[in-house]
C-alpha positions as CSV (number, residue, x, y, z in Angstrom):
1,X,-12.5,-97.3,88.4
2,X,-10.0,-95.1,90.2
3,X,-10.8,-92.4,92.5
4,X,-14.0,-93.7,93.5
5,X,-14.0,-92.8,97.0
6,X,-15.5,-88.9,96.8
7,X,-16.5,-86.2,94.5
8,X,-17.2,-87.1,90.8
9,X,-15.3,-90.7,91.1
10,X,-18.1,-91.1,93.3
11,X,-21.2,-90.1,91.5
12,X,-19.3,-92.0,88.5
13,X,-19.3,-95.7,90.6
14,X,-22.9,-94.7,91.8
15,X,-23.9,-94.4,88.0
16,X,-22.4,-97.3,86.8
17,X,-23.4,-99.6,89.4
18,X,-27.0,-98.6,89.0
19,X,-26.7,-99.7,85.3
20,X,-26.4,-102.8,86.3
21,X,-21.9,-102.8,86.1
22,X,-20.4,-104.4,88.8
23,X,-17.6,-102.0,89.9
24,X,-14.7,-102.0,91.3
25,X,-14.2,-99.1,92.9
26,X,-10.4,-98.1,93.8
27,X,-9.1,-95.3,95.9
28,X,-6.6,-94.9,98.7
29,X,-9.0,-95.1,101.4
30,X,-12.6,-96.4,101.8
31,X,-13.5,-98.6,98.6
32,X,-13.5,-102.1,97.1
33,X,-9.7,-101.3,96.7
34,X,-7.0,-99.9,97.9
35,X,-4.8,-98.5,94.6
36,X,-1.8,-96.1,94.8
37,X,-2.1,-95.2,91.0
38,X,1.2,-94.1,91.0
39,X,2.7,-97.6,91.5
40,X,2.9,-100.6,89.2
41,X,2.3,-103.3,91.4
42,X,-0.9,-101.9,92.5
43,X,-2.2,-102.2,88.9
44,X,-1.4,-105.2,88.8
45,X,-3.7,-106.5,91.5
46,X,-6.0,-104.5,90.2
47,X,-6.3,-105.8,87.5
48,X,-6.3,-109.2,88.9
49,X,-9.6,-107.2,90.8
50,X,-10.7,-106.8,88.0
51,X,-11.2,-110.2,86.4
52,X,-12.2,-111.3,89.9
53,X,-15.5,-109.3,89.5
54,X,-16.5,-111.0,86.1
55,X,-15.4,-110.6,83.0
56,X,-13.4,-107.6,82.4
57,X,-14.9,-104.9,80.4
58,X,-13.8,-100.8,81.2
59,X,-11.4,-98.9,82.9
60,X,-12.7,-95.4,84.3
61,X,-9.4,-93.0,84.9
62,X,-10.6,-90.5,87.6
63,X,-7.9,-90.2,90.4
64,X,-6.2,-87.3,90.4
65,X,-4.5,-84.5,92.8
66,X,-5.7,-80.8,92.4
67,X,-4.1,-78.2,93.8
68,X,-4.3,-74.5,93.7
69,X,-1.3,-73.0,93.6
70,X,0.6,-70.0,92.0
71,X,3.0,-70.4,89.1
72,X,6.2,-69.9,91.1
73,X,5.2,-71.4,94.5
74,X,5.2,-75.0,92.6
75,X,7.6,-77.0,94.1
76,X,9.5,-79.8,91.9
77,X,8.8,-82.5,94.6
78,X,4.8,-80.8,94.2
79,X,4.9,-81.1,90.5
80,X,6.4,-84.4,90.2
81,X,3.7,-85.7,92.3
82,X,0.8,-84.0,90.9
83,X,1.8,-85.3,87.8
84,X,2.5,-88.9,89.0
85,X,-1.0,-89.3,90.3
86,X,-2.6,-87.6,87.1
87,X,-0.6,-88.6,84.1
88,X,1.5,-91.6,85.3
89,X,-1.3,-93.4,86.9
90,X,-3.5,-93.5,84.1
91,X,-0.8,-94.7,81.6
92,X,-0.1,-97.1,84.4
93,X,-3.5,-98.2,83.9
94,X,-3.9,-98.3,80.3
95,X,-0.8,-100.4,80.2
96,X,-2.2,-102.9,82.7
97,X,-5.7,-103.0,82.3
98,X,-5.7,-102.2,78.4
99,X,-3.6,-105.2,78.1
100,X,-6.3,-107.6,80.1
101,X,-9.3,-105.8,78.1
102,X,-7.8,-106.8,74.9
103,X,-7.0,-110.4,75.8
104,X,-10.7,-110.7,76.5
105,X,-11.7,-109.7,73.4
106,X,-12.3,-105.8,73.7
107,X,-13.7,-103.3,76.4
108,X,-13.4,-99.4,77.5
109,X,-11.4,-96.9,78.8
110,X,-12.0,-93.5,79.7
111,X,-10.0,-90.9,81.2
112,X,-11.5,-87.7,83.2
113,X,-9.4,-84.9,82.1
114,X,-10.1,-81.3,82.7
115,X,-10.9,-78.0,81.0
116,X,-7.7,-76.7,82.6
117,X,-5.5,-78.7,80.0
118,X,-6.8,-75.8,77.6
119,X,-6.6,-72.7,80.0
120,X,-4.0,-70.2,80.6
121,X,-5.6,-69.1,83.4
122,X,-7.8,-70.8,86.5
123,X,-8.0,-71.7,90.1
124,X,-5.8,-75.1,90.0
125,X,-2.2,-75.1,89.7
126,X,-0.3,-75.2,86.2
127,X,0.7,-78.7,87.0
128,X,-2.6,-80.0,87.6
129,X,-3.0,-78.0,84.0
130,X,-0.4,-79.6,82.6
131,X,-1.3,-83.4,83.5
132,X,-4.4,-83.0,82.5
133,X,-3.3,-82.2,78.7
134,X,-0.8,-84.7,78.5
135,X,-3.8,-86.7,79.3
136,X,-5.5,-85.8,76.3
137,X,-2.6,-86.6,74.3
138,X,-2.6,-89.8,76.5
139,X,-6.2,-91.0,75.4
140,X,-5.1,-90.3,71.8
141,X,-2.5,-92.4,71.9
142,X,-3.7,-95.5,74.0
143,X,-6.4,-95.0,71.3
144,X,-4.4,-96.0,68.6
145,X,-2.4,-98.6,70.0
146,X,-5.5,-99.9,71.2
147,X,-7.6,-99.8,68.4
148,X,-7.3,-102.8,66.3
149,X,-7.9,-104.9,69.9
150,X,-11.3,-103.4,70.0
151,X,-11.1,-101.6,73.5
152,X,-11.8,-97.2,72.7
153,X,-10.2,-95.2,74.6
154,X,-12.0,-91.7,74.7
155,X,-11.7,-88.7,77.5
156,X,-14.0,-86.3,79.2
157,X,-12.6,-82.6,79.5
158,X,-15.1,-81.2,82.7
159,X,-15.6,-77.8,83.1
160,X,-15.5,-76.8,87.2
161,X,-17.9,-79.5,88.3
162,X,-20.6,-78.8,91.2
163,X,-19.0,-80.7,94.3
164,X,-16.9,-80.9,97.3
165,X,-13.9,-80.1,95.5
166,X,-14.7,-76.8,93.9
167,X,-16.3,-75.4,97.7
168,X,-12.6,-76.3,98.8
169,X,-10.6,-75.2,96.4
170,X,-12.1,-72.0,95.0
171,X,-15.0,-69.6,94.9
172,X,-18.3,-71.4,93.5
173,X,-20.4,-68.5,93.3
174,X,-17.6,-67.0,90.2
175,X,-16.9,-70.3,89.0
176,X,-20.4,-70.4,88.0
177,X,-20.3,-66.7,86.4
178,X,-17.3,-67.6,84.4
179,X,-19.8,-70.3,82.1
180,X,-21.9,-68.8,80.0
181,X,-25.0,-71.3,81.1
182,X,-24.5,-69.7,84.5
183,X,-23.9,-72.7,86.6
184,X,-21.4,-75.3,87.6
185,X,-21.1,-78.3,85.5
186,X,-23.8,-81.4,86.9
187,X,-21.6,-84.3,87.9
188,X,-24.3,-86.7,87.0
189,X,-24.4,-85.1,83.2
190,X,-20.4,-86.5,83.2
191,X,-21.2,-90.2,85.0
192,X,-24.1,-90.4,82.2
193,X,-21.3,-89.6,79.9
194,X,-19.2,-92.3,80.8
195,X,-22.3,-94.7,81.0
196,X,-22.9,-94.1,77.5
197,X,-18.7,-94.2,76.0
198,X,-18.7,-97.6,78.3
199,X,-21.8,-99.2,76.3
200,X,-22.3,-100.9,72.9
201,X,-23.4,-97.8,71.3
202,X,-20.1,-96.1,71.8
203,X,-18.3,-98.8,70.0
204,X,-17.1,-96.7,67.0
205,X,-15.9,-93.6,69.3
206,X,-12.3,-93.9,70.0
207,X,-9.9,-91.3,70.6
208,X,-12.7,-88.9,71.3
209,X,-12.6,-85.6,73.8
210,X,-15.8,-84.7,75.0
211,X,-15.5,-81.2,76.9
212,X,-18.4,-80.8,78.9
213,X,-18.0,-77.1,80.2
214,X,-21.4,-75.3,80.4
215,X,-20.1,-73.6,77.3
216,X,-17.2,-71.4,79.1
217,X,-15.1,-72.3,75.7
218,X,-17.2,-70.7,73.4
């Protein structure tokens, strides 16, 4: 899994491993493996990783840059980037690892998204926004392509998660106000998620989002 180093990516690898997966964890500093999502090559040897570690069975998507920034202080190089890292690396993925899954018979794939993708307004930057949609639209469409190979491909949209990121990026205290349960989403809710879309009993979910928001969308 990608992003695995800190924050949710973290919890996520924790979870996993603790249900008995043997993960490989990938990040661009302190894990199992060093990935630069944004480059071919390095999904390539990951997913050489990958078989390494036994037989090949999910892909977790959680690497991404978030940024807060205003509308017209986005710089192209900023937005090209942002969405390199959060749109280009999982189809990166999905094209390298999807292919492996299938010609092992099946497996899993699931993307973190965001509740951004759905807001006009928040604390992260309308590219981070923007990636994360096209991620959704992403998932959909691995989905089908991946379908008749037996490997789902399904996404979880968070709502602002309870970590390290939200206390640097923006105010938890109002984060929490804004959901109408009062309080930031529980990254170990979302790793159970993602337990559960990577077993046997997820097997006829494909092409799912599962927004997981504390209710702020009602």
């Amino acid at each position: 899994m990608t992003g695995a180093a800190r924050g949710l990516g973290a919890t996520i690898a924790t979870r996993l491993r603790e249900g008995g997966y043997a993960v490989v964890g990938a990040d661009l500093v302190s894990t199992e493996l060093t990935l630069d999502v944004r480059e071919p090559a390095g999904w390539a040897a990951a997913a050489r990783a990958l078989e390494g570690a036994g037989e090949p069975w999910a892909l977790v998507n959680c690497a991404a840059r978030t940024l807060v920034r205003d509308f017209f202080a986005i710089e192209p190089e900023e937005w090209d980037d942002v969405l390199a890292v959060n749109l280009r690396g999982p189809f990166l993925g999905i094209r390298e690892v999807g292919r492996t899954l299938a010609a092992h018979g099946g497996g899993r794939i699931v993307n973190i998204s965001s509740d951004a993708a759905y807001k006009g307004f928040g604390a992260t930057g309308a590219h981070y926004a923007v990636s994360k949609a096209g991620l959704l639209t992403l998932t959909r469409r691995a989905a089908a392509a991946l379908a008749a190979e037996h490997v789902t491909v399904n996404a979880i949209a968070p709502g602002t998660i309870d970590g390290e990121t939200v206390r640097e990026l923006a105010d938890p205290v109002a984060e929490a106000a804004a959901a109408p349960t009062g309080r930031l989403v529980d990254p170990d809710g979302i790793a159970s998620l993602v337990a559960w879309l990577l077993s046997d009993a997820a097997a006829d979910t494909t092409g799912s989002v599962f927004r997981i928001d504390g209710g702020a969308s009602l």
